[in-house]
N, C-alpha and C positions, 0 to 999 in steps of 0.2 A: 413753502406754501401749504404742505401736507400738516406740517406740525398747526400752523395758522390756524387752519380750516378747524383741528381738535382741539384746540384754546377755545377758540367762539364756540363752538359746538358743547363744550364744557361748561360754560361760562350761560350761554343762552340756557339748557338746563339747570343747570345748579343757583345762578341769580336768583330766582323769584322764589327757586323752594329755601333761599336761606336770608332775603332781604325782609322780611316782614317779620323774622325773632331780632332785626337789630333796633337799636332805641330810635328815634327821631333825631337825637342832634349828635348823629354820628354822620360825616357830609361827605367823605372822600369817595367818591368812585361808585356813586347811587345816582338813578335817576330822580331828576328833582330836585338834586342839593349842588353840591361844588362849595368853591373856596368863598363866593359871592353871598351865599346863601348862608356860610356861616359865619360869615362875618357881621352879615345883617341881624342874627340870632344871638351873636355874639351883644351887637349894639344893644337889641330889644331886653338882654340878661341887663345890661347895663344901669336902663334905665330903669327897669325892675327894682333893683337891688341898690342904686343910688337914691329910688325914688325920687327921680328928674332930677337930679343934681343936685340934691339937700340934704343927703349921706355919703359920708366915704363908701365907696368902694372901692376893696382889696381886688386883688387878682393875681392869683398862682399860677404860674406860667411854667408849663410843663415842656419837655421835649425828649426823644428816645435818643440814645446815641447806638449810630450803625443800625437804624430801624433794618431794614431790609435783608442785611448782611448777618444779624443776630435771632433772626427768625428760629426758631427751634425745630427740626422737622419733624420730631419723634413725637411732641408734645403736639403739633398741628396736625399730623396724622391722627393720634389718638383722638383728638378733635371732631373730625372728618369722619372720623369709624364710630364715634359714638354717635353721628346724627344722620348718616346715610346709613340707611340698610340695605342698597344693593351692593352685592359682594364685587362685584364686574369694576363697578364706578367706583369704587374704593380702592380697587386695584390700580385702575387707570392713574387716580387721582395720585399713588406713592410713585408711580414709576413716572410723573411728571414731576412731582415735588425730588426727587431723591436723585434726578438724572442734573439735577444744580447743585454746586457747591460753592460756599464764600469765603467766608474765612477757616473753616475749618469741617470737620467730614458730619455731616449732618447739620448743617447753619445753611441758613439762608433763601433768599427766594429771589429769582432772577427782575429787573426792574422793567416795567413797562409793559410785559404778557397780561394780557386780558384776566386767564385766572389767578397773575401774581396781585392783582388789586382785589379782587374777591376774598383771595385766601387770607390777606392779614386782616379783611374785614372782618371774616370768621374767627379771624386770633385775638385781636382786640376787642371783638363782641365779648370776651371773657373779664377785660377789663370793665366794660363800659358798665354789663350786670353786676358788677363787683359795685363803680359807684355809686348805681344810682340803689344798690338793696341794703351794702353795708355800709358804706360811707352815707347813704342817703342824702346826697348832694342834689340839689335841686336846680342849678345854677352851674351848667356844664356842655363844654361843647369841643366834640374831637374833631378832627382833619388828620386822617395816618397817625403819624407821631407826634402830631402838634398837637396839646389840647391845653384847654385852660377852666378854672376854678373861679365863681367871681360870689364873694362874698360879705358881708358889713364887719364881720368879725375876721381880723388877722388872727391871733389866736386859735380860730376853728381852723386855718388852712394850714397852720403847722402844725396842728394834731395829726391832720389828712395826710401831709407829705413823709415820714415816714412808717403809715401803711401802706402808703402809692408804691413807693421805694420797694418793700418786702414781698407786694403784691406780685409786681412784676419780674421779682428775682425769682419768687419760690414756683409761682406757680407759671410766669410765660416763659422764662430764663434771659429777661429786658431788664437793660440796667437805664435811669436815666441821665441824658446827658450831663457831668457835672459842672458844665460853664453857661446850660441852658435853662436854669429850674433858677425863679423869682419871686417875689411876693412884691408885690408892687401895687400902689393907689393906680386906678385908670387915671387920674388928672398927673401922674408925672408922667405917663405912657407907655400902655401894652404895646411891643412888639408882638403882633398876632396875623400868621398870612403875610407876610409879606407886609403889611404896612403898620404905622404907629399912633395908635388908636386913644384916643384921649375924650373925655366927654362929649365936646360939642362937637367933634372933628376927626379924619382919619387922613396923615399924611404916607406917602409911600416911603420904604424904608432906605437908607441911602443906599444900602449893598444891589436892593431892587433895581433902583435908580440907575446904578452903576451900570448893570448891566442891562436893561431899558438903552440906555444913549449908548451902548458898545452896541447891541443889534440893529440902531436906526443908523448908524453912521455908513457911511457907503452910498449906497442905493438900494436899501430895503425895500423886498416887494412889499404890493397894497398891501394884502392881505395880513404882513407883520405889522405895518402901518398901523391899519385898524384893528388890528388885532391889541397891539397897545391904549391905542385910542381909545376903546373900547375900558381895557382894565382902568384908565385914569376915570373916568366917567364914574367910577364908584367909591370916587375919594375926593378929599380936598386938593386941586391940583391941576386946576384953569392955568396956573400961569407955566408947568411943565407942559403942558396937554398944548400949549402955543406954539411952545419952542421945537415942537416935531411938524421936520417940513410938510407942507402939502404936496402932493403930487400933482403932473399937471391935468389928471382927471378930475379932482378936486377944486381945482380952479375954474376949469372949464365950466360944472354942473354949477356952480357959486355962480358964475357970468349968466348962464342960463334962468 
């Protein structure tokens, strides 16, 4: 509970003084955005860049491999010590990052702590100023490790993917994944977030799926219920969103 209470406490300070140097279609773990929000962003590049569906659009499909576990802590401190100036909070701030270990003695960042989502926001803010000032991509949207490229020129996105590559070696110490990096039209299908995004349409992805039906089976409470309910609602997927039982709460308010 002690440790809890200095996460939030960390996290409620340091949030605001570092959320407003990150770009706008950075979406993981801000207030205001999430996976919904950029996917929606994700759609709105789409039609952008397709101009309503009367140009190919490419899309380079990125992914980190061992995000969390490959985190650098030397290079994230040095981070942190160049944009806080109190000495105290900087302190604090190595002997939370340094008291984790992953794979190896200075890697990583533990998964789910309030300031472990802050902090790679901070790490990858290094990326994001890298695309949008050098690469000057216009047409880009991260979630953690997932991020993707959407552009009328293939050509331009294999210029971009090995400076992504050297970006993230030399200066985060992030390699990316090599069975997760694509270049693909949106009309054959981005796998993006969880589901497979195609011009007119977004269906969920079957690994989603999979495990979707492995948590509803049993007797899942409401709240898992609609809590999936809720995600199918933002995709093509009336006739999935059927096939999960109603509860007999559900029945009930229907009769009413």
């Amino acid at each position: 509970m002690r440790d809890r209470l200095l996460h939030r406490a960390l996290y409620r300070i340091l949030y605001p003084f570092f959320d407003h140097t990150f770009i706008a279609d950075s979406y993981s773990c801000r207030e205001g955005k999430g996976t919904h929000k950029a996917m929606d962003r994700f759609r709105a590049f789409a039609r952008q860049v397709s101009q309503n569906d009367t140009r190919t659009c490419w899309v380079l499909k990125c992914d980190i491999r061992k995000f969390f576990a490959s985190i650098d802590q030397l290079v994230l401190l040095a981070l942190l010590q160049e944009r806080i100036p109190d000495e105290r909070t900087t302190a604090l701030l190595r002997s939370v990052v340094e008291s984790f270990h992953s794979t190896g003695h200075g890697k990583g960042l533990p998964l789910g702590n309030l300031t472990s989502q802050l902090l790679v926001n901070i790490y990858m803010n290094e990326f994001d100023q890298f695309v949008k000032h050098e690469l000057k991509a216009k047409y880009y949207v991260r979630y953690a490790d997932d991020f993707v490229f959407l552009s009328t020129d293939p050509a331009e996105l294999e210029v971009w993917l090995p400076r992504i590559r050297l970006f993230l070696i030399n200066r985060l110490k992030l390699e990316l994944h090599p069975t997760k990096v694509s270049i693909s039209t949106l009309a054959s299908g981005v796998d993006f977030l969880g589901w497979v995004h195609s011009p007119d349409h977004r269906v969920l992805r079957t690994s989603t799926e999979r495990r979707m039906l492995r948590a509803l089976s049993g007797e899942p409470s409401e709240a898992t219920v609609a809590s999936y309910r809720g995600m199918l609602g933002h995709g093509n997927a009336y006739s999935l969103e059927c096939s999960i039982p109603r509860k007999d709460t559900d029945r009930g308010a229907a009769g009413s």
